[in-house]
N, C-alpha and C positions, 0 to 999 in steps of 0.2 A: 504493500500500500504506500501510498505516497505521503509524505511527512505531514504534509497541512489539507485534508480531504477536503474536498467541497462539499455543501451542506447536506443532510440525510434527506431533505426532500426535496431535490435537483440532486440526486447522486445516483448511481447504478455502479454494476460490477463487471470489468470484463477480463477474460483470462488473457495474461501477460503474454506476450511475442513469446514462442516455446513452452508454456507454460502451462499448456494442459496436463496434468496427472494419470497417472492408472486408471481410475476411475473414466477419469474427464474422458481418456482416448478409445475405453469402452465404446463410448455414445458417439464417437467420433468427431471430438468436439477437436476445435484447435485454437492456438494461442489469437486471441485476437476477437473471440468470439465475444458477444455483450448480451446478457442478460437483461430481456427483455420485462416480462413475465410469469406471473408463477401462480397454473394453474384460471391462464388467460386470462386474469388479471394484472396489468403492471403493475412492475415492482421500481419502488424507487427504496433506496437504503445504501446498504454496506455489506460487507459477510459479512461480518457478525451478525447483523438480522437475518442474512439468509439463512444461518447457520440456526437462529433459530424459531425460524419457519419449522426445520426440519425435526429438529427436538421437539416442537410442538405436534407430530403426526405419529411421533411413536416409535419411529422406525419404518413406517412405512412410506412407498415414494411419493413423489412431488412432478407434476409435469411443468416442466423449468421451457421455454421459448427464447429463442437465442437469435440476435441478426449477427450475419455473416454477407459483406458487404451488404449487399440487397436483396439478398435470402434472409428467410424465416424458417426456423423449423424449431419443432418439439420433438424433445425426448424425457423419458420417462427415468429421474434420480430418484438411489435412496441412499444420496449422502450429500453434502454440501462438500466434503473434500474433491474438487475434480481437479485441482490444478491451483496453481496460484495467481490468486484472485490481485487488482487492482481497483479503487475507487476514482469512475471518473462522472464528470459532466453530464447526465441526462438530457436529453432532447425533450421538447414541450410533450406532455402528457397528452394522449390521443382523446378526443371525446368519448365519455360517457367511460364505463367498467370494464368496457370489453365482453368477450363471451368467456363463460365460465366454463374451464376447463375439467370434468372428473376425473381426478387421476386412476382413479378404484376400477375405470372400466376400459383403461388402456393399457395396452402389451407394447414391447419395444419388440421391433421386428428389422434385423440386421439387413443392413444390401451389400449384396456385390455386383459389382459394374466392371466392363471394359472398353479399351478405349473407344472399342466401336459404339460404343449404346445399347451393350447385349447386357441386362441384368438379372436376378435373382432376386428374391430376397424369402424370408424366413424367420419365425418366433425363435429371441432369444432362448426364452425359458420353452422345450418342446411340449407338445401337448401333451395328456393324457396316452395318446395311442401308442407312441415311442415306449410307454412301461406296458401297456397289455399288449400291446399285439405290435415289436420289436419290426419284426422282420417285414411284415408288412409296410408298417412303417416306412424303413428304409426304401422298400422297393418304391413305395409311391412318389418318394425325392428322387427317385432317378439314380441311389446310387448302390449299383448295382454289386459291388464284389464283398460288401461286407453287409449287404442283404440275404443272397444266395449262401455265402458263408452259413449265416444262421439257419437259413430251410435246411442246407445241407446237415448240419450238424444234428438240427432237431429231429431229421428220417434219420439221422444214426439211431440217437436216441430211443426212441420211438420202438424203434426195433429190439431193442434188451427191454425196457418194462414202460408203460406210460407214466409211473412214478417218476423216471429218470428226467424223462420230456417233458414233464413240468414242470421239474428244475431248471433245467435247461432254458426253457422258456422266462422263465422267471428270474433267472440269472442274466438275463439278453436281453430284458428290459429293463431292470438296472443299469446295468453296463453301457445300454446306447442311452438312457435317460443322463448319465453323468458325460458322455461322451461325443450326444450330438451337433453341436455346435462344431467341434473339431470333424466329424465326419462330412457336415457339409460343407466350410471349409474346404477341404483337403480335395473333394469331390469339385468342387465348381471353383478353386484355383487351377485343377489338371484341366479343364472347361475352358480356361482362359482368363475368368474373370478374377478380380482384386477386390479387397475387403474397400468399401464406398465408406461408411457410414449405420447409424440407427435412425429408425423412422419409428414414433410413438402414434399409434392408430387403435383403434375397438377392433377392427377386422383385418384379414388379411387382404381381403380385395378395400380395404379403405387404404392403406399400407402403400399398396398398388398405385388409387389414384391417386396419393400423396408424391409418390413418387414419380408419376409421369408427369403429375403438374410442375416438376421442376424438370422434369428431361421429357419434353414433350415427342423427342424424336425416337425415344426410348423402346426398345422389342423387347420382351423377355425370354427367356434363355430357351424356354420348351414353347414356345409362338410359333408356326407357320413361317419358315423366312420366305421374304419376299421374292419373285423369280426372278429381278435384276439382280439380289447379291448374290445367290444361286449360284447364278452364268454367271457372277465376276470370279466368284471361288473357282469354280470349276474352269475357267479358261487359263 
């Protein structure tokens, strides 16, 4: 922070040039970013009032709005540690409260992107179905070798006692429950694409139009390509 802040209501916070944290780089925040509102309400203050904002929810997150030059976006924190913070100058308060953000009924949902405008994206925390029904799972992301993996092993199973196969099973949606994140990763890195960013949305297709309304030129990764790029690949 800087030695003499300017006042708590003309002040806001924004992360210092390199100065996003572990945290901060989760949401894929970066040094420079300014803390708009919290919970679609603007926030004018300091961290230390951000800081407790958050103490006041319990532990639970906060949907924090951030400009990036002339972008906007939300993601969904449950810490005020992202990086280290700076207090600067506020721009004029927008009219009226703004629209009130729930944070209770939003998921962060990771993107990856490349440079062509092929994306992906996907629930940080995976669903339900990644613990019951593992392999499936996988197969529906598309990623194929450590889906089949799991069929495979479960017909082993299967075959010495169906006691064994229900461990098995059960052991294989633990295992991808703690470990999905890195499988899709690792799967749409080989794909081409690079980790973008977090996008805070209720749905996965809301995620979607969050996302194309900043890359409007945007395909997703299992879309239909168009038959010009087609014939440019192919020639």
């Amino acid at each position: 922070m800087s030695d003499i802040p300017p006042p708590k209501a003309e002040s806001t916070v924004r992360l210092r040039d390199n100065g996003a944290g572990v945290e901060g780089r989760r949401l894929g925040l970066k040094g420079g970013d300014v803390l708009l509102a919290i919970n679609g309400r603007p926030f004018r203050g300091t961290d230390d009032m951000l800081a407790r904002r958050f103490d006041a929810r319990g532990g639970k997150p906060l949907a924090l709005t951030f400009a990036r030059g002339m972008d906007e976006f939300v993601v969904l924190a449950e810490t005020h540690k992202l990086g280290r913070w700076e207090i600067i100058a506020a721009g004029p308060m927008p009219e009226g409260e703004g629209v009130r953000i729930d944070p209770d009924v939003l998921k962060n949902f990771e993107v990856m992107r490349s440079e062509k405008g092929v994306y992906d994206l996907y629930p940080v925390v995976p669903p339900l179905t990644a613990v019951l029904a593992a392999p499936v799972w996988l197969l529906q992301l598309r990623i194929w070798a450590p889906g089949a993996t799991l069929v495979a092993a479960l017909a082993a199973a299967a075959l010495v006692t169906p006691w064994l196969a229900a461990a098995v099973w059960l052991a294989a949606g633990l295992w991808v429950r703690r470990a999905a994140a890195y499988f899709v990763r690792a799967d749409r890195r080989a794909r081409g694409l690079g980790w973008e960013g977090v996008i805070a949305a209720r749905t996965e297709a809301e995620a979607h139009e969050k996302h194309l309304s900043r890359y409007p030129g945007d395909r997703n990764l299992f879309a239909p390509q168009p038959a010009e790029e087609a014939e440019a690949e192919a020639a």
